[in-house]
C-alpha positions, 0 to 999 in steps of 0.5 A: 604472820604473812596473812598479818602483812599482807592485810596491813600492806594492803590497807596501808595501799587504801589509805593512800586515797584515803581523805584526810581530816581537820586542816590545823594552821602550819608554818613552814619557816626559815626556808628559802623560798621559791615563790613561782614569781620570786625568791624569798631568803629565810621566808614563812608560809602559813597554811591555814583552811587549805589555802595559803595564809601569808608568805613573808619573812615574819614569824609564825602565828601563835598555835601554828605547828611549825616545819622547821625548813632551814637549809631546804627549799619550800616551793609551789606544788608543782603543774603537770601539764599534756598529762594523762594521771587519773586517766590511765593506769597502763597505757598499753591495756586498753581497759585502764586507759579512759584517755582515748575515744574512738566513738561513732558519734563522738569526738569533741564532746569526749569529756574524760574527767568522768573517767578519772580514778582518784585511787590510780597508783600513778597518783602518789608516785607523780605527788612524791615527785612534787607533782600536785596538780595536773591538766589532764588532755585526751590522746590521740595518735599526734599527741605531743609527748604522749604515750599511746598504743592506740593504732586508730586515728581519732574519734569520730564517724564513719558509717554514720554519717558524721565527720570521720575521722574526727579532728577532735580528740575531746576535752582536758581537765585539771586534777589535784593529786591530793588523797579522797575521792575527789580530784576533779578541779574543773572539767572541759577546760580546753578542747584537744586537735591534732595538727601538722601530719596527725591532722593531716591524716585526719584530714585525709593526708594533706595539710590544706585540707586540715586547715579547710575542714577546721574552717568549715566546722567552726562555721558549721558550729556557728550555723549550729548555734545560731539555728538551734531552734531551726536544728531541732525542727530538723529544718536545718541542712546536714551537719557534720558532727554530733549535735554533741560535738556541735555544743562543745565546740561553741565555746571554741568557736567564740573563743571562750575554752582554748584550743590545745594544738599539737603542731611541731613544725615551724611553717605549721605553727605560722598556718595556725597563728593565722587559723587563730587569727581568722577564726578568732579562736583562742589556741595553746601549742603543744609541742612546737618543737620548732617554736624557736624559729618563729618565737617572735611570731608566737610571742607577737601573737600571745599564744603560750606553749606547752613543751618537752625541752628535751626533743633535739632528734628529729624523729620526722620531718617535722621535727628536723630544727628541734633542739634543747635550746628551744625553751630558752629561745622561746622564753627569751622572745616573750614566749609563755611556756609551761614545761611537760613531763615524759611519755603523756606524764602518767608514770613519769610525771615526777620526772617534770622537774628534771625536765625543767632542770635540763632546760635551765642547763641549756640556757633557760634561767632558773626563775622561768624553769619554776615559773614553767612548772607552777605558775606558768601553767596555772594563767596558761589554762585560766587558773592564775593566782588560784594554784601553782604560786606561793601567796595569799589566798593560793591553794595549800599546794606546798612542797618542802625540799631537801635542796634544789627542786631541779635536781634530781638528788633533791627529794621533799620532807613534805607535801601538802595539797589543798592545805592537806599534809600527804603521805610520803609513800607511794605503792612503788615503796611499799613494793621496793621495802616488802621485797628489798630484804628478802625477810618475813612477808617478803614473797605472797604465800602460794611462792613460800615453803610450806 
């Protein structure tokens, strides 16, 4: 009988990436219905070939299978974002985590969507919390909210005679939490870089050199691509990076693939404003823990930030304004912000929504706490009306919600990815329900008596 249980706990942890069949037409009726952009009282939402069919308040199409949803909240899959899932298991055991690159020859061209585990255990977890999406970063040791164990700087060379270290910590890209094989969305969809005291390291301790060694790579970069031809033949002058590196960053250069820049001080975020300006690239701030004192300035300048709302302690000295007021004053100014979940959202991206909740208690509206988790995140990385957002020709990222979204006792009834209804288990449940009674199968067979 424990060989039995174990076989099928263990096929039962398979199934969990295991694709899913046929997509039949659902509607989900009678719910309240958080759109991202509007709330529809008693509303419809047809799913139909893995995308959003209708959203409406008419009845359900014939031979559609009906959600009963009265009473409940039905929402857009929500958007984790500076998020490591599918790219770390345990942060702290080097071998599970394909975050980080410290490379000789490497550092901007780092692509970490061809380390993604579509069979990751923080996978289900993180879609039980409404998480069906996600825009996974690379780390680096200033990244804003993450999790890192690794003491080096960043990738890049020494010996070698490339940059070293490297200001760049290589490429994001967005992942679907749905179960199969492949969760890639879209590869290098941003580029990753430290600011303020991480780049400052970098840059060999001060933040004036950061600032000149980024000027002198873009013009390095637009030599590059300027001289290619001229570069082959060897009949170019030295250049600080890979020619690797050296591709990846023309789309930064000509402001095509947005630049995620982790910056918290306030006088820091002004320097990039201008950096972006002069260089004409295309930046995201991350962190911005002091954003609310310059808000104008960043909303002036168009530039979206990804955010904790929960950073009040300043635990250095850029951080020394922070304070949990900082996403309403933010939102309040023009400010497009995406909200993050905590430590790099790998183990705790469930806890978005209630990162999302705590900035409402803190004067940010209800509506924008939504639009922070789903459609904010979505235009901020070039997605807009693809995910993120309840409407036709969406994704089928759906969630059925008991109550509220935002609050913590509200659990789903219901989760579909890509028009797929999920499994409402994850491995944390298997393990909770094999050793909560102590019964048949409860311990593995080397600790049972014989």
């Amino acid at each position: 009988m424990r060989l039995n249980a174990l076989i099928a706990s263990a096929a039962l942890a398979l199934t969990l990436a295991t694709p899913a069949v046929a997509q039949e037409t659902v509607a989900i009726t009678g719910g309240r219905v958080l759109t991202g952009t509007s709330v529809i009282e008693n509303g419809t939402v047809v799913i139909a070939n893995g995308r959003i069919a209708s959203v409406g308040t008419g009845a359900a199409p014939a031979g559609a299978r009906i959600i009963d949803a009265r009473g409940k909240v039905v929402a857009p899959g929500f958007v984790a974002v500076d998020s490591g899932l599918g790219g770390s298991e345990v942060s702290s055991v080097q071998g599970s985590n394909d975050l980080s690159n410290s490379a000789n020859t490497l550092s901007a061209a780092f692509d970490l969507s061809y380390g993604l585990d579509p069979w990751s255990f923080t996978l289900p977890v993180a879609r039980l919390g409404g998480v069906t999406r996600a825009v996974v970063t690379p780390r680096h040791g200033g990244s804003s909210g993450g999790h890192s164990h690794d003491d080096s700087d960043f990738a890049g060379a020494g010996h070698g005679g490339y940059q070293s270290p490297g200001l760049f910590a290589g490429q994001a890209a967005v992942i679907h939490l749905g179960q199969g094989q492949d969760i890639l969305v879209r590869p290098r969809v941003a580029m990753v870089a430290p600011f303020g005291e991480a780049g400052a390291r970098v840059a060999g301790g001060g933040r004036g050199a950061e600032f000149v060694l980024f000027k002198e790579t873009m013009a390095e970069v637009r030599l590059y691509a300027r001289n290619k031809a001229a570069y082959d033949r060897a009949a170019l002058r030295d250049l600080s990076l890979s020619r690797a590196d050296l591709e990846a960053l023309i789309p930064v250069a000509e402001g095509r693939m947005p630049l995620i820049v982790s910056v918290s001080r306030a006088s820091d975020i002004r320097q990039v404003l201008r950096l972006a300006r002069e260089e004409g690239v295309k930046v995201i701030l991350d962190g911005a823990e002091e954003g609310w004192l310059v808000a104008d300035e960043i909303a002036a300048a168009g530039v979206p930030v990804l955010l904790h709302p929960n950073s009040n302690l300043p635990g250095n000295f850029q951080t020394r304004a922070s304070r949990m007021e900082n996403a309403a004053a933010l939102n309040a100014a023009g400010v497009v912000i995406a909200i993050k979940a905590n430590e790099g959202a790998v183990h705790r991206a469930r806890e978005t929504r209630y990162n999302a909740g705590n900035a409402v208690s803190h004067g940010l509206p209800f509506e924008a706490a939504i639009a922070a988790i789903t459609v904010n995140p979505a235009r901020i990385f070039g997605f807009a009306g693809q995910f993120g957002e309840l409407r036709a020709g969406a994704a089928g990222d759906v969630v059925v919600w008991s109550g509220d979204p935002l609050e913590p006792l509200s659990q789903p009834s219901a989760v579909f990815v890509n028009g797929v209804e999920q499994p409402m288990q994850a491995r944390n449940l298997m393990l909770r329900d094999r050793y909560k009674d102590g019964g048949e199968g409860a311990m593995p067979p080397a600790y049972s008596a014989r």
